[in-house]
C-alpha positions in Angstrom: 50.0 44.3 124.2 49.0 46.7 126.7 51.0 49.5 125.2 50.4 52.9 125.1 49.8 54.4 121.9 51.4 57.9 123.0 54.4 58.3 125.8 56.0 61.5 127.2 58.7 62.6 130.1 60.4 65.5 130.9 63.1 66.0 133.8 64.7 69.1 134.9 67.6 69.3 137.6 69.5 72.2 139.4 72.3 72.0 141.2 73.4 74.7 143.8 77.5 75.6 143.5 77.8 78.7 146.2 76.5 79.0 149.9 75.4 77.2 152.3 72.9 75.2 149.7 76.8 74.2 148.1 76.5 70.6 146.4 72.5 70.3 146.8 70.7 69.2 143.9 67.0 69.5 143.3 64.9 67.8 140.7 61.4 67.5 139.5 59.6 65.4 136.8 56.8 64.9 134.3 55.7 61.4 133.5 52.5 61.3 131.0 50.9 58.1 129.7 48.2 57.7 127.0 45.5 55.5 126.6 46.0 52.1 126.2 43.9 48.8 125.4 43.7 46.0 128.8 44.1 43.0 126.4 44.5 43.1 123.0 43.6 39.5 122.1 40.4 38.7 124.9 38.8 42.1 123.7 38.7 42.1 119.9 36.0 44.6 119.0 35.7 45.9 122.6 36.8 49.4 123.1 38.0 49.5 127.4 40.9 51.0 127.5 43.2 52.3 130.6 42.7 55.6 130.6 45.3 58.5 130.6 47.7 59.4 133.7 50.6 62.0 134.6 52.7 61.6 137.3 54.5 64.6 138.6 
C-alpha cells in the first residue's frame, strides 16, 4: 500500500588525499520517487495518486 511503482537513487562521493583539503570528503545525491496510489483499499476505482518527486 502506498508504494511507489518506480524507485531510483544515485550517490557520488569524493574524497580529497593532498593539501590543505587532506581527509575532506564531499558528497551529493539523487533521490527520485514515482507516482504512487494514497490508499489502495478506500479508493478502488479512483485514480489520486501522490505525484512524482526528486530530491537532490
Amino acid at each position: 500500500m502506498n508504494a511507489p511503482k518506480n524507485t531510483a537513487n544515485g550517490w557520488i562521493q569524493y574524497l580529497f588525499n593532498n593539501g590543505v583539503l587532506n581527509g575532506l570528503s564531499i558528497s551529493t545525491g539523487l533521490y527520485y520517487v514515482g507516482e504512487r496510489p494514497v490508499n489502495e483499499y478506500s479508493l478502488a476505482g479512483r485514480t489520486w495518486k501522490y505525484g512524482r518527486y526528486r530530491t537532490i
